[in-house]
Every structure is written in structure tokens, then in C-alpha cells.
N, C-alpha and C positions, 0 to 999 in steps of 0.2 A: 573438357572431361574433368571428373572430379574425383580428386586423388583418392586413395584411402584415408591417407592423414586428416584430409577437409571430411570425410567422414565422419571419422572420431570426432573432432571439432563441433560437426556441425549436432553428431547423436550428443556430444557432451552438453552441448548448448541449449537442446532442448530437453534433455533432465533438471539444466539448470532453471531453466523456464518453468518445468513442472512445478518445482519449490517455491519460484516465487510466488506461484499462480496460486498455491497452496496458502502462501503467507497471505498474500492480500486477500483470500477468501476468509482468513482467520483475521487479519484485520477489520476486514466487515464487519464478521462477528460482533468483535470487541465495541466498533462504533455502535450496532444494534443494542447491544448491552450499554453500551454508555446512554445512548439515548434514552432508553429505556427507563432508568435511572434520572435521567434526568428530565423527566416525562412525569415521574412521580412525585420529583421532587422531594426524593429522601437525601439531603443533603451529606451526610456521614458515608456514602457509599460512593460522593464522586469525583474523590480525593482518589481511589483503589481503582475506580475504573477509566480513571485519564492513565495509571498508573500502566494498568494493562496496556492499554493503545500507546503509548511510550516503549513498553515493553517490544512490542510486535513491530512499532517502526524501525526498532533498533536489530533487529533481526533484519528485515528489509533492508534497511541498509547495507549490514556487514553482503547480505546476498545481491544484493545490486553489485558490491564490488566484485562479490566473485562474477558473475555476469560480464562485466569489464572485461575482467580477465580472460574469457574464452573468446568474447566476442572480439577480441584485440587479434586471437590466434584465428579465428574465422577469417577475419579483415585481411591478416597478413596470407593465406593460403589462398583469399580469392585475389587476392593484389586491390583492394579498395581500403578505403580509410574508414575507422570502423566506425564512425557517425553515419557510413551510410548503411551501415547494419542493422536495418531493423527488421521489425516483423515482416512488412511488404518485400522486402528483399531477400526473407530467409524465405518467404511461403515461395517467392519466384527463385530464386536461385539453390533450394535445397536437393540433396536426390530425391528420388521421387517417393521412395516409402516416409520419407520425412517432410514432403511437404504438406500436406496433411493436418499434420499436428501443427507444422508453424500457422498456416492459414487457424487453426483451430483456437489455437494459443490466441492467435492477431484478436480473432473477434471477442474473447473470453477476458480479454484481458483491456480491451474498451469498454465493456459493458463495466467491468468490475471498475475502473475507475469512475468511468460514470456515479455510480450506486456510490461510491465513494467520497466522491465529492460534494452531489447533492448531501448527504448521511453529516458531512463534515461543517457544512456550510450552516445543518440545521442543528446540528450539537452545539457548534457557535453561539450561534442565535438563542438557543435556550440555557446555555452558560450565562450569557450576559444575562438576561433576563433574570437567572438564579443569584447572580452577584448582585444585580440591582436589589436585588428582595433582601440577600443577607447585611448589605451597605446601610439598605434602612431601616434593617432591624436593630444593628448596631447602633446606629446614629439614635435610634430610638430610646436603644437601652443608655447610652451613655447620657444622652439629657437628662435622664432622670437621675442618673447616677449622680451627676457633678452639678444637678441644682440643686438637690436635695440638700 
């Protein structure tokens, strides 16, 4: 049976989920904006928007810790160690008005890293590409500079 306490717990853990699901939908964003930018190849704008996606990791983080946090209180009222706390375990072991949202959460929050990583892999990819262009621009300007 499930306490009240694991209740609270488990309602506070999926608020805390809402948030994160929020951040990394806003991290998206920010990748789709970085890309986007870097896609144009307006160099002067992608200094600001690494800045952003720095920004929003750094929120992600502080909220993974709080995350920690609850899921530590979850673990301790179900008696499991909270590495086995994840989504698959909250969607099977939550009350039942809240399984739901975990099962909800679980799939919403693969897709999103998904999108995430492909999005990351190809900002990569076009960073370096962008650096190779300003290396030989450089390298351009200064030949001429120091033969002159």
C-alpha cells in the first residue's frame, strides 16, 4: 500500500518532472535558434546563442539536482535505491491518478532527448565547419598582413 507520504513524494516528483520537461523543451528551442544561426552563418550571433543554451543547461542542472532530491525521498519510502527510480518504475509503481503522467513524462522525455541529440550532434557539425571558415579567414588576413 502506498503511504500518504509516498504520495506527496511521488505528486512532488512529478511537478518536479513537469519543470524539467519544460527546461528541455526550452532547450530545444535554444538548439533550433542556435542552429538556425548557424545555418546562416551570421557569425556575430553565435557567440549569444551558445550563450543561451549554456544558460538553460545551467538551469537543467540546478533542477536535475533538485530531482535528486525527491527521487532520494521516493526511494527511501518505497525501500529501493534510487538508481532504480526511473520513469519505468515510477509509471509501474505510482498511484494510479499519477501513473499516467509518469508513463506520459517517460515517452516525452525520449523523444525530447532524442530531438536533442540529433539538434546537438548537428550544431557540432556546423560549428566546426564555421570555425574552419573563420581559421582560414584569419590565416588569410594575416598573410597578407605580416608579408606585406
Amino acid at each position: 500500500m502506498v503511504t500518504s507520504t509516498a504520495n506527496t513524494h511521488m505528486a512532488r516528483l512529478a511537478d518536479t518532472l513537469w519543470y524539467e520537461r519544460r527546461l528541455l523543451e526550452y532547450l530545444l528551442f535554444k538548439l533550433v535558434s542556435a542552429n538556425l544561426v548557424l545555418i546562416a552563418d551570421d557569425r556575430r550571433f553565435v557567440g549569444p546563442a551558445i550563450a543561451e543554451v549554456d544558460a538553460v543547461m545551467a538551469e537543467i542542472r540546478k533542477a536535475e539536482g533538485q530531482r535528486s532530491e525527491v527521487v532520494a525521498a521516493v526511494a527511501s519510502e518505497a525501500g529501493v535505491h534510487s538508481s532504480q527510480v526511473g520513469l519505468a518504475f515510477l509509471a509501474e509503481n505510482a498511484p494510479d491518478e499519477l501513473q499516467p503522467t509518469f508513463e506520459d513524462h517517460r515517452k516525452v522525455f525520449m523523444q525530447l532527448v532524442g530531438e536533442i541529440e540529433i539538434l546537438t550532434k548537428e550544431n557540432r557539425r556546423l560549428a566546426t565547419v564555421a570555425l574552419d571558415g573563420i581559421q582560414g579567414t584569419l590565416g588569410f588576413a594575416g598573410g597578407d598582413i605580416y608579408d606585406s
